[in-house]
N, C-alpha and C positions, 0 to 999 in steps of 0.2 A: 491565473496565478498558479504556482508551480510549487508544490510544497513537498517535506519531506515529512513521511509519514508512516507511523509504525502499521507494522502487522502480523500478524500470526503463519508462522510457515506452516502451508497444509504436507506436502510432498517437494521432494526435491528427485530430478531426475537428469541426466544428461540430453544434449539435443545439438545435432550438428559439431560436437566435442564441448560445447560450453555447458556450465552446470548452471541449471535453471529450477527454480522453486517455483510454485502455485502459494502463493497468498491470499492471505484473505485479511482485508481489511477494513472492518465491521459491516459485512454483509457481501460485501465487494471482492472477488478473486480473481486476481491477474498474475500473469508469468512476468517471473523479475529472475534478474542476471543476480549469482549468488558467488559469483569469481573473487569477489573482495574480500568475501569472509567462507574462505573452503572448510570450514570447519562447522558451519549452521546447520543445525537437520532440525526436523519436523518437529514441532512443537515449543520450538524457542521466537521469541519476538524478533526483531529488526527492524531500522529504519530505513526507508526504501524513499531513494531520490530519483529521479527520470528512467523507472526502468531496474536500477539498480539497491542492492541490498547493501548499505554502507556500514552502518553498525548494531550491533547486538543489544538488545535492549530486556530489560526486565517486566513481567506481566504487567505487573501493579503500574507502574510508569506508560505501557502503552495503553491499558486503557485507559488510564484519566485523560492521558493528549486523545485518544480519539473519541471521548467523552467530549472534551472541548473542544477538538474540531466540528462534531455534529452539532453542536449548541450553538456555535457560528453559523452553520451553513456551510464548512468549509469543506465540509465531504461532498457533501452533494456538488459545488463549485465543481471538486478536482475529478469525482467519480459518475456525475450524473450525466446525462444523455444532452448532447449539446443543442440539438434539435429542438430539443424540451426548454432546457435554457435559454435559447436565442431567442423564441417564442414568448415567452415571460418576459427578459428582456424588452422584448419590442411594446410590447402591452402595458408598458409601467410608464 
């Protein structure tokens, strides 16, 4: 499953001319394309869909959703170790 999912911009820096953030998304930090909204810097939320930063979001709002994405399972789904997964998977 492919979900769109808030997160906290750690830094934003340029990279090959595209501007790119470090997220972090409760515990989890990855490099996300931030060309959509040129105006985001460090320390504001976003909702980040395949890679990319699509809209601006408010603290309070992103942690309850990644509140309920963990109480699902669905971070570990989208951010956990596939190996890991596949492995459970096969054993259930």
């Amino acid at each position: 499953m492919c979900l769109a999912v808030p997160g906290k911009v750690l830094e934003i820096k340029e990279r090959d001319g595209t501007r790119m953030a470090t997220v972090d998304f409760g515990g989890v930090a990855k490099d996300v394309c931030c060309e959509y909204l040129p105006d985001l810097q460090p320390g504001e939320y976003a909702i980040v869909h395949v890679g990319f930063a699509l809209q601006r979001l408010d603290e309070e709002s992103a942690r309850q959703t990644l509140a309920l994405f963990e109480e699902l399972g669905l971070l570990e789904e989208e951010f956990g170790d596939p190996w890991e997964l596949a492995a459970r998977e096969a054993a259930q």
